[in-house]
FIROPA-507195 format. One record per residue (C-alpha): residue number from 1; residue in one letter; x, y, z. Coordinates in steps of 0.2 Angstrom, whole numbers, plus 5000, padded with zeros to 4 digits. Layout:
N
 num residu   xx   yy   zz
 NUM      A    X    Y    Z
...
***
This chain:
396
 num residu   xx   yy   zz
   1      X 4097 5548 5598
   2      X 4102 5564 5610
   3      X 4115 5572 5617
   4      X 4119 5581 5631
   5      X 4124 5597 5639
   6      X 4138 5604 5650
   7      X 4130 5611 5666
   8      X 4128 5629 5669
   9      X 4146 5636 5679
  10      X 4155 5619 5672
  11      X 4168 5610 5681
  12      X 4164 5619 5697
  13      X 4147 5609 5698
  14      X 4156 5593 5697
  15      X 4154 5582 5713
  16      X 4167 5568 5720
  17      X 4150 5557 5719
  18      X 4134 5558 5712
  19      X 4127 5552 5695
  20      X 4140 5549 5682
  21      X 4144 5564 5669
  22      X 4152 5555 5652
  23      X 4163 5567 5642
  24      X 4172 5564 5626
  25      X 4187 5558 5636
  26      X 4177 5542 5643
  27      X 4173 5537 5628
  28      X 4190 5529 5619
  29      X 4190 5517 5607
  30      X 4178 5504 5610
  31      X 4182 5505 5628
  32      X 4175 5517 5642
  33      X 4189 5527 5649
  34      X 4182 5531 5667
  35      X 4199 5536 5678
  36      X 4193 5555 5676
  37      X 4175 5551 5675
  38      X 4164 5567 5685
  39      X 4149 5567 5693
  40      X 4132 5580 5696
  41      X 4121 5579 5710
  42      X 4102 5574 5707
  43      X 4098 5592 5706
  44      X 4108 5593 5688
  45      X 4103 5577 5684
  46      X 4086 5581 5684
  47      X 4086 5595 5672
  48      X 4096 5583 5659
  49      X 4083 5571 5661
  50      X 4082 5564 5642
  51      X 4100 5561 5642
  52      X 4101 5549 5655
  53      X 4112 5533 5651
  54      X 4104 5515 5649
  55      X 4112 5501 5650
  56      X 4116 5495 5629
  57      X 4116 5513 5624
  58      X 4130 5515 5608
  59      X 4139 5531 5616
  60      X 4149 5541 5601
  61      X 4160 5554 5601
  62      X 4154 5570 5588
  63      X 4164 5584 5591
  64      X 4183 5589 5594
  65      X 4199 5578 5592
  66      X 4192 5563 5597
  67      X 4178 5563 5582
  68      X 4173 5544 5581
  69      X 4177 5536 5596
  70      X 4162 5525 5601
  71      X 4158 5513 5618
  72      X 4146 5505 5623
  73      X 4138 5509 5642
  74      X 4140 5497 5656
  75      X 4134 5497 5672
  76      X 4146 5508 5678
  77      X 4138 5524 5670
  78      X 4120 5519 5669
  79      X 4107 5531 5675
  80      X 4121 5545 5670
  81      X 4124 5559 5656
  82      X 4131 5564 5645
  83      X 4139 5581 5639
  84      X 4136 5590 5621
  85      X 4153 5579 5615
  86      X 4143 5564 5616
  87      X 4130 5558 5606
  88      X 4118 5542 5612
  89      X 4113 5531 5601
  90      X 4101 5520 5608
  91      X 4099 5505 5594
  92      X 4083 5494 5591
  93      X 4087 5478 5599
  94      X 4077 5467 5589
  95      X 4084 5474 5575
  96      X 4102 5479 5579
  97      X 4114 5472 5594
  98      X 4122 5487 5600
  99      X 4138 5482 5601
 100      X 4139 5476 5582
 101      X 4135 5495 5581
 102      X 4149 5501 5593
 103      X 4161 5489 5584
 104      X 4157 5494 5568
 105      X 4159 5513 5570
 106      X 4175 5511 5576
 107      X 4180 5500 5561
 108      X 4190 5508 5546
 109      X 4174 5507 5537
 110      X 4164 5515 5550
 111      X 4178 5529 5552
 112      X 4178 5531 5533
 113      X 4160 5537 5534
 114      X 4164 5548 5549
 115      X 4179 5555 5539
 116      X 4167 5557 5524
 117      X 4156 5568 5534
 118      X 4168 5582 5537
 119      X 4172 5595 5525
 120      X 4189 5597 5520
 121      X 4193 5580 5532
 122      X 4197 5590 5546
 123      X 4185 5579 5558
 124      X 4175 5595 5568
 125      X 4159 5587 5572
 126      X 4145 5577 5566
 127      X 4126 5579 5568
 128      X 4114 5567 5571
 129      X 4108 5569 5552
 130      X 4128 5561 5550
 131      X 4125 5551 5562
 132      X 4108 5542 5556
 133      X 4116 5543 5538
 134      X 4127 5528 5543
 135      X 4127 5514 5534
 136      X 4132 5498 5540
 137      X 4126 5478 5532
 138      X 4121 5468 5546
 139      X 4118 5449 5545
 140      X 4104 5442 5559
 141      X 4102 5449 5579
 142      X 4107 5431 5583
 143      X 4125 5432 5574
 144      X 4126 5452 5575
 145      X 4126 5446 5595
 146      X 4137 5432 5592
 147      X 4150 5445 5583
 148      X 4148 5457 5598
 149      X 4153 5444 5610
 150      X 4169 5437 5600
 151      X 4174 5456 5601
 152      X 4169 5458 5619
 153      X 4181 5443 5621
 154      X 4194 5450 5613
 155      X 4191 5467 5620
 156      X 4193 5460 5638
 157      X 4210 5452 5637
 158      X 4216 5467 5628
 159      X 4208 5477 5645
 160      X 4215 5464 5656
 161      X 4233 5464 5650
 162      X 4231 5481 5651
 163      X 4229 5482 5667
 164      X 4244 5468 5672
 165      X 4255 5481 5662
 166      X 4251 5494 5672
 167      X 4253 5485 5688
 168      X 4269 5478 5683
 169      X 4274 5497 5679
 170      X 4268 5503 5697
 171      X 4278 5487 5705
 172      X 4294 5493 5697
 173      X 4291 5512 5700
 174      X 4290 5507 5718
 175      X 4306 5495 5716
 176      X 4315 5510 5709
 177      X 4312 5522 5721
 178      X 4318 5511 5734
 179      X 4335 5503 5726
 180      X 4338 5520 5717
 181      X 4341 5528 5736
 182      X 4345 5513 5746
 183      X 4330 5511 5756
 184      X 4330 5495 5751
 185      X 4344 5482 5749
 186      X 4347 5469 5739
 187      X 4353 5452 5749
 188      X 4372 5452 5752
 189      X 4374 5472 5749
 190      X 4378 5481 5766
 191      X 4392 5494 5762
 192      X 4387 5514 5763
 193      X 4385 5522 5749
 194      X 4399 5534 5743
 195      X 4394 5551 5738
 196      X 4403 5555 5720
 197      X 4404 5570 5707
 198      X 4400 5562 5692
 199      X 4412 5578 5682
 200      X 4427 5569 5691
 201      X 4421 5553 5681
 202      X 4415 5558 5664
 203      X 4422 5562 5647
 204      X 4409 5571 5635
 205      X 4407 5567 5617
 206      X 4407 5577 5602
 207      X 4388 5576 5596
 208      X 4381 5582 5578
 209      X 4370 5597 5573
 210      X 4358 5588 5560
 211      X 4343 5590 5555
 212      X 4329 5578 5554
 213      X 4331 5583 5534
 214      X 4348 5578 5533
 215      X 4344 5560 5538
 216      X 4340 5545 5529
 217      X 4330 5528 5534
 218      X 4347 5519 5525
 219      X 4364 5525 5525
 220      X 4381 5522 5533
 221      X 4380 5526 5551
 222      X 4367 5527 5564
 223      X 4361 5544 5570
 224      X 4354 5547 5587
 225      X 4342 5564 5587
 226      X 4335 5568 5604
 227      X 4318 5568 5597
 228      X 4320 5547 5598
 229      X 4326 5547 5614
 230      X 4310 5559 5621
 231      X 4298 5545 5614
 232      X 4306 5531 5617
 233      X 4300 5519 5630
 234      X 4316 5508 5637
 235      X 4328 5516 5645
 236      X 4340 5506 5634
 237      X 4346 5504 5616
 238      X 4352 5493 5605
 239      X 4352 5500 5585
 240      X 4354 5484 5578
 241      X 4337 5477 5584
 242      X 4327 5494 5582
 243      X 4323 5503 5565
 244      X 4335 5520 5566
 245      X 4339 5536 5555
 246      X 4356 5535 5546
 247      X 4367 5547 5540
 248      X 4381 5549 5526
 249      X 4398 5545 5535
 250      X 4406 5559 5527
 251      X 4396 5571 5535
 252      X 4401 5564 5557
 253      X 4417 5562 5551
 254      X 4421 5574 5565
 255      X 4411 5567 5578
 256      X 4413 5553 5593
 257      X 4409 5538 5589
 258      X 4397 5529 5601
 259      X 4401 5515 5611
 260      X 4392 5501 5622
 261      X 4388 5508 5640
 262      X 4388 5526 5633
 263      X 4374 5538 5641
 264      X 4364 5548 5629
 265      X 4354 5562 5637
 266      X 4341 5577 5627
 267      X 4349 5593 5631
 268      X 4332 5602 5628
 269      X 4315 5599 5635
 270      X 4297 5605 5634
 271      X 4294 5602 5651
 272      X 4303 5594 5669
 273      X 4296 5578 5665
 274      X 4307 5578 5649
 275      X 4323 5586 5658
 276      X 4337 5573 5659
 277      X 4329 5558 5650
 278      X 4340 5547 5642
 279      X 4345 5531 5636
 280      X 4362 5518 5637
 281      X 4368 5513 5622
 282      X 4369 5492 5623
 283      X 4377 5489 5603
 284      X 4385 5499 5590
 285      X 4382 5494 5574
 286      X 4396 5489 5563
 287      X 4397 5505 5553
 288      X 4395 5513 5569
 289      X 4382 5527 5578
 290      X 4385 5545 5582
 291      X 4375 5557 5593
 292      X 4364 5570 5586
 293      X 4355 5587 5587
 294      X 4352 5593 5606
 295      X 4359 5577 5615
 296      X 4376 5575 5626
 297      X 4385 5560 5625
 298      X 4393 5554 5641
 299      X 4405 5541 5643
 300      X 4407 5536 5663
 301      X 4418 5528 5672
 302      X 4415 5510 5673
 303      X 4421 5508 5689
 304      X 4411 5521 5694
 305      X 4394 5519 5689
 306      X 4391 5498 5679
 307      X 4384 5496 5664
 308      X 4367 5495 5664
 309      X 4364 5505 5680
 310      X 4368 5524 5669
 311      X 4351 5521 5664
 312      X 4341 5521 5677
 313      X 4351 5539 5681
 314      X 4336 5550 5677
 315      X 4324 5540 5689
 316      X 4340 5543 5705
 317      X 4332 5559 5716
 318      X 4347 5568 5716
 319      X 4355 5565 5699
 320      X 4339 5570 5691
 321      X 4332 5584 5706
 322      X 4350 5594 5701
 323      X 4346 5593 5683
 324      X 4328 5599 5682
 325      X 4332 5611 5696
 326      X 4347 5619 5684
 327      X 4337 5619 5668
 328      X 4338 5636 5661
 329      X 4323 5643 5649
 330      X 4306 5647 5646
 331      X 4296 5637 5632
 332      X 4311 5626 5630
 333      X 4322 5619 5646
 334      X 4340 5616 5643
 335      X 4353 5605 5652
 336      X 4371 5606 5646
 337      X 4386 5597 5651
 338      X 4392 5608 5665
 339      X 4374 5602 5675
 340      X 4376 5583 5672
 341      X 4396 5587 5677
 342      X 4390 5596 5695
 343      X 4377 5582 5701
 344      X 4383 5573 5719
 345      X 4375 5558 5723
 346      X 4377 5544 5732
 347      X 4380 5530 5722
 348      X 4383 5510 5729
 349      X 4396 5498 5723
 350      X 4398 5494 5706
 351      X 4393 5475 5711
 352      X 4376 5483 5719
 353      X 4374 5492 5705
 354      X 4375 5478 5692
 355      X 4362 5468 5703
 356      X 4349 5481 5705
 357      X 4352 5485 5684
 358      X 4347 5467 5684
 359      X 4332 5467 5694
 360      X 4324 5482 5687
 361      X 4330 5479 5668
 362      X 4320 5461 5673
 363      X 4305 5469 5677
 364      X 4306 5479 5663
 365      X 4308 5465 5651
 366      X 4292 5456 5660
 367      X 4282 5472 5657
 368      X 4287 5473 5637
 369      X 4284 5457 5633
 370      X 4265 5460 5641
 371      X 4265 5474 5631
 372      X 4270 5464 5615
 373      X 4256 5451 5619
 374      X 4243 5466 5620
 375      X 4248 5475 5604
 376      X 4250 5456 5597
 377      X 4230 5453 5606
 378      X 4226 5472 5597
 379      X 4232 5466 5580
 380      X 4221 5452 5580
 381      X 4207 5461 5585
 382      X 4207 5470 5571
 383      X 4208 5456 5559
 384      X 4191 5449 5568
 385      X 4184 5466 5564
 386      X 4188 5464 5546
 387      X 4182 5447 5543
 388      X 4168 5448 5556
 389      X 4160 5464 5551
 390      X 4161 5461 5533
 391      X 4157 5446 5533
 392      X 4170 5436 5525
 393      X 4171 5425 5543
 394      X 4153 5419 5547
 395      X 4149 5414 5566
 396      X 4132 5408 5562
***
């Protein structure tokens, strides 16, 4: 059991090659997590010789944020290092499979013995007294392996959907940044594109002031807060099939109601990657939905810019290059009616438009239902864990 060092000048003496140098951020859970892995030249590597990685080594994360996470090394970093974040655990093999180890730190019971170990709860850092103070019951090498290899399994589909989904995702980036500025057309669209004001097209709605305290998981009407629409995935929404915030009628009495096709942006941002997102309202409830706290309701022409189509707005260059280029602030960016009422852009047909919604919101469904399949591949994992490493379910 060991763990590393960072090199003396730090990040300055990382090459774009060399021998792999493992930090916290590799190691995620039950996974390495190698897309920002580093590198030292032999020279560094020689100086950290007892932390070099071997293949089967139990890789855990002891200090910072990411308390707990634990891998196990492949190929891909042995004859590496690893920094002081990371602690290497190299098990007996006769006596314990590795990755039964790996599995089972990462387990709620495993993390309940991490957690235990930290005064207050507050998950600052383990030592390798912690560590060895783990306590785990382990049934033969010959099962412990065959345990390890279920989860392996069930690790590698999770992996490898994970890796469709983010193909898929970069397939529709591209398709959106080639059907959003017309350098690509769909079959039977040839007209030029008009350039429109969207303020000669608009009507703005009246929008709430509450806050997250004055909402309630039951109630009357629907309530919109910007914070939902800056986490949420799909560009879309429909309130009836997601779980939503409510509030009493009486208190949006004043307030537009929301209706199908209507564009709901966050007025206030963090940062330019958050300036102008926004999502199209697909349903209303029955009792109805209002907009909330630091959003702007627009309701576009239909004529002008199709259903379906307002959401994919904040991906257009132009639409969403005025907007972040008019936000106004310092720690918070702010985008009012005034900006989305100056943007020009070109915009196609309404028919052109409705076909490319159709495309992309096809490739958008594809990618959710991977995603559903991996959360669904995830969830079952974890049921293996607590059977498997309890031993409730016996493979031997």
């Amino acid at each position: 059991m060991g763990s590393g060092i960072t090199p003396t000048g730090g990040s300055r003496v990382y090459k774009s090659s060399g021998r792999p140098f493992v930090r916290s951020q590799n190691i995620a859970w039950g996974y390495l997590d190698l897309n920002d892995i580093a590198y030292i030249d032999e020279a560094t590597h020689a100086n950290f010789a007892g932390t070099e990685v071997e293949g089967g080594d139990v890789l855990l994360n002891i200090t910072g944020a990411s308390i707990g996470r634990a891998a196990l090394a492949d190929h891909r970093i042995v004859g590496g290092n690893v920094n002081q974040h990371v602690c290497i655990i190299r098990p007996k093999k006769d006596a314990l499979e590795p990755g039964f180890l790996a599995a089972f730190i990462i387990s709620s019971d495993g993390q309940k013995q991490v957690d235990s170990f930290q005064a207050g709860g507050n998950r600052q850092g383990l030592n390798f007294h912690h560590v060895r103070s783990i306590r785990l019951a382990i049934p033969g090498v010959e099962e412990q392996r065959a345990i390890a290899t279920a989860l392996s399994d069930a690790d590698a589909l999770i992996e490898s959907l994970g890796r469709l989904i983010a193909k898929k995702r970069a397939i529709k980036q591209a398709a959106m940044q080639q059907l959003l500025t017309g350098q690509t057309r769909l079959p039977g669209f040839t007209g030029e594109w008009e350039m429109k004001r969207l303020g000669d097209h608009v009507s703005f709605l009246k929008t709430g002031t509450n806050s997250r305290a004055e909402l309630a998981s039951n109630g009357r009407v629907a309530y919109l807060h910007y914070g939902d629409i800056h986490v949420r995935a799909s560009v879309t929404l429909n309130p009836n099939a997601v779980t939503m915030p409510h509030i009493a009628s009486s208190k949006v009495r004043h307030l537009d109601k929301l209706a199908p096709g209507d564009l709901v942006f966050v007025d206030a941002s963090e940062d330019l990657e958050g300036v102008g997102k926004s999502v199209e309202i697909t349903d209303v409830p029955t009792e109805g939905m209002v907009a909330g706290l630091h959003s702007i309701a627009a309701r576009f022409d239909k004529d002008v810019l199709a259903d379906g189509f307002k959401a994919y707005l904040q991906f257009c260059p132009q639409f969403i290059g005025t907007l972040r280029r008019l936000a106004a602030g310092t720690k918070v960016l702010a985008t009012n009616r005034q900006h989305v009422a100056s943007v020009e852009m070109e915009l196609p047909c309404v028919a052109e438009q409705q076909a490319i919604a159709a495309v992309l919101s096809g490739m958008g469904a594809e990618i959710e239902t991977l995603e559903r399949r991996r959360d669904k591949a995830r969830q079952t994992k974890q049921g293996m864990m607590q059977q498997l490493l309890t031993g409730r379910t016996r493979l031997v």
